[in-house]
VOKOLVO-202522 format. One line per 8 residues: number of its first residue (from 1); for each residue x negated, z negated, y of C-alpha. Coordinates in steps of 0.5 Angstrom, whole numbers, plus 2048, in hexadecimal, padded with zeros to 3 digits. Each point is the difference from the previous one (the first is absolute). Layout:
BEGIN
NUM	X,Z,Y; ...
//
This chain:
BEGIN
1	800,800,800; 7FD,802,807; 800,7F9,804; 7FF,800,808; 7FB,7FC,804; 801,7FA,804; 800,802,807; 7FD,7FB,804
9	804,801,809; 7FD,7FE,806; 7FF,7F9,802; 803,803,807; 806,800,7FC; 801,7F9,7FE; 800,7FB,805; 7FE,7FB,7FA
17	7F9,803,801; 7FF,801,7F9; 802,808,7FC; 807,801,7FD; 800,803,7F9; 804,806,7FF; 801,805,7F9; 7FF,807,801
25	806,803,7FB; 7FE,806,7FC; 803,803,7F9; 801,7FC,7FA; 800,7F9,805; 805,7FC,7FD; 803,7F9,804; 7FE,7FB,7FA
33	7FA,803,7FF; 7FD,800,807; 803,7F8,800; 7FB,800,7FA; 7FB,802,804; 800,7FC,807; 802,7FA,7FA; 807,7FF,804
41	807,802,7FE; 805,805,801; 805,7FC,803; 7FA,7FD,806; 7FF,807,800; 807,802,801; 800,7FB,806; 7FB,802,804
49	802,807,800; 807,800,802; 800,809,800; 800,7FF,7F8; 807,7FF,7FE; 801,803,7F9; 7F9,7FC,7FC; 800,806,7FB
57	800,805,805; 7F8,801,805; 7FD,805,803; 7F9,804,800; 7FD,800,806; 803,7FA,804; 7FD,7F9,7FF; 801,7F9,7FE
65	800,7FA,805; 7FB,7FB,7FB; 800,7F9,803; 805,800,805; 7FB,802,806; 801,808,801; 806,803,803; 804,804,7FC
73	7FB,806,800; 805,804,7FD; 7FE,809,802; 801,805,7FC; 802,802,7FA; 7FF,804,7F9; 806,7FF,7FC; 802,7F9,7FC
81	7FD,7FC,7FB; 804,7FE,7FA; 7FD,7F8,800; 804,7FD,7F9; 800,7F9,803; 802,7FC,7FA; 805,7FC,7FF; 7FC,7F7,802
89	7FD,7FE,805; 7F8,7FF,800; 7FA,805,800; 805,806,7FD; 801,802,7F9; 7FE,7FE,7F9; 800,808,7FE; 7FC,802,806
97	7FB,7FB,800; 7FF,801,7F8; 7FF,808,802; 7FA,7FE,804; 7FC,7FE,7F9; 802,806,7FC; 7FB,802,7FC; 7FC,7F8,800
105	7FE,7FD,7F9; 804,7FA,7FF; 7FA,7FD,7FE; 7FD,802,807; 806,7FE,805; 801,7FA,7FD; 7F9,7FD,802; 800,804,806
113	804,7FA,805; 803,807,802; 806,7FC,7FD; 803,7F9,7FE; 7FF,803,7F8; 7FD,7FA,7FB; 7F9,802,7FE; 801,7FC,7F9
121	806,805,7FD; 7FE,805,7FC; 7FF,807,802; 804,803,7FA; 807,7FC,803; 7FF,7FF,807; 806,804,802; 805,7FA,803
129	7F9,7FD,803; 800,807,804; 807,801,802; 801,7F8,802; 7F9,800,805; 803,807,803; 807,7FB,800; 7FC,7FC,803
137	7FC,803,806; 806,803,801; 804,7F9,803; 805,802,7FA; 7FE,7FA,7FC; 7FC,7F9,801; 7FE,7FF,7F9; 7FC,804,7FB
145	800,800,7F8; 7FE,804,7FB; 806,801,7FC; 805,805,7FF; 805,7FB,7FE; 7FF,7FA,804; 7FF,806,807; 807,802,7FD
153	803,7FA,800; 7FD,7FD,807; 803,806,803; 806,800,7FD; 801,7F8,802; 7FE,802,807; 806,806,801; 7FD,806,7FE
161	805,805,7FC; 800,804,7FB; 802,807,803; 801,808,7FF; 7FB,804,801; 803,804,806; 800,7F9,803; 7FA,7FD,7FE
169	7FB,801,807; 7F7,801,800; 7FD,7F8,7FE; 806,7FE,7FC; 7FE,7FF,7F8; 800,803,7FA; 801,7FB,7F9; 7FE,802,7FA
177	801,7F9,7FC; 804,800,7F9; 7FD,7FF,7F8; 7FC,807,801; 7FD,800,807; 7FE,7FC,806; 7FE,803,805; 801,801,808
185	7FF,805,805; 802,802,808; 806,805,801; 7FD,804,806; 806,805,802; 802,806,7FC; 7FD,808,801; 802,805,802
193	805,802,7FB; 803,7F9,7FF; 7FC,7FE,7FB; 7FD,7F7,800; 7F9,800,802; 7FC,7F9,7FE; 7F9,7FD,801; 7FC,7FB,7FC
201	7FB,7FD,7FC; 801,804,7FA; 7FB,800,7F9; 7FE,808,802; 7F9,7FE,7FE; 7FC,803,7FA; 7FE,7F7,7FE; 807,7FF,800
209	7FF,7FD,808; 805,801,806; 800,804,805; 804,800,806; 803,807,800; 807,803,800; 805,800,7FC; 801,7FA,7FA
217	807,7FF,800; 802,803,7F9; 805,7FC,7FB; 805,7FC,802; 7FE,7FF,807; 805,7FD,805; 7FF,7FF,809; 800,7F9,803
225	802,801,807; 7FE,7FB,805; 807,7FE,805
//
């Protein structure tokens, strides 16, 4: 994804002496990833740019006030951004924060302190570790397991319901947990043909180990979805 750089005003246009912060918008930003970014939240975002009035909905080529002490700034536009805002509160969504490490070993990223993983689980069954750090880090949840049936069982009793796919929004979770299977991913939105895609640590390596990848919903899968 094509990120902008913080662009850094004038003293002159700030009577507190110190520089505003704004973000120069470009194509492929997305509200909860720039929150992500300046380690703040969409709603606070929302707040000191009053111009944004549907939060999935930017624009290439305007910017963002960061800190409260830019003006709107707002000249310019090439066209609208599509942010997929998820549903909570926090840094974003579970699905878009998981996508960022596509492709990273589990036995890497949960050393790393990229993430709240434990480090102690094994690198063959860490797919609720993975998907209750990105839970996490999102400000979804306050607490970490790694276990599909107790994550199934804290997010039920914290509200989350089962829902329909055609329902189900980006960072709401997949449970795979029955006398065949036990395993978890992310729903992260459907594609273009209307088709359910899904991250998480999956067993994809050849020694058996995971990988956070796409895909791993298979069997008897169903959505929990935050209210």
């Amino acid at each position: 994804m094509q990120s902008g750089a913080a662009l850094r005003l004038p003293v002159s246009s700030n009577p507190t002496g110190e520089s505003p912060m704004i973000h120069n918008i470009v194509r492929g930003d997305t509200l909860s990833e720039i929150a992500m970014r300046y380690h703040t939240s969409v709603d606070r975002l929302m707040s000191l740019n009053a111009q944004i009035k549907d939060p999935d909905l930017i624009y290439a080529g305007r910017t963002l006030n960061i800190d409260g002490r830019a003006g709107s700034g707002n000249t310019g536009v090439q066209g609208p951004e599509k942010t997929g805002r998820p549903s909570g509160t926090g840094s974003g969504n579970a699905a878009a924060i998981a996508k960022q490490y596509i492709g990273r070993d589990a036995s890497d990223l949960k050393r790393s302190g990229e993430l709240p993983m434990n480090p102690n689980v094994p690198s063959n069954v860490c797919c609720a570790n993975f998907v209750t750090a990105c839970l996490q880090k999102a400000g979804a949840i306050n607490w970490h397991t790694d276990s599909v049936a107790v994550l199934r069982d804290k997010l039920s009793a914290e509200g989350w319901k089962r829902v329909d796919v055609s329902q189900a929004k980006p960072g709401d979770v997949v449970i795979m947990q029955n006398s065949r299977q036990s395993h978890t991913v992310l729903f992260a939105g459907l594609d273009g043909n209307g088709r359910p895609q899904f991250i998480g640590s999956n067993n994809r390596n050849a020694d058996g180990t995971q990988e956070i990848s796409w895909g791993g919903a298979s069997g008897d899968w169903y959505i929990l979805s935050k209210p």
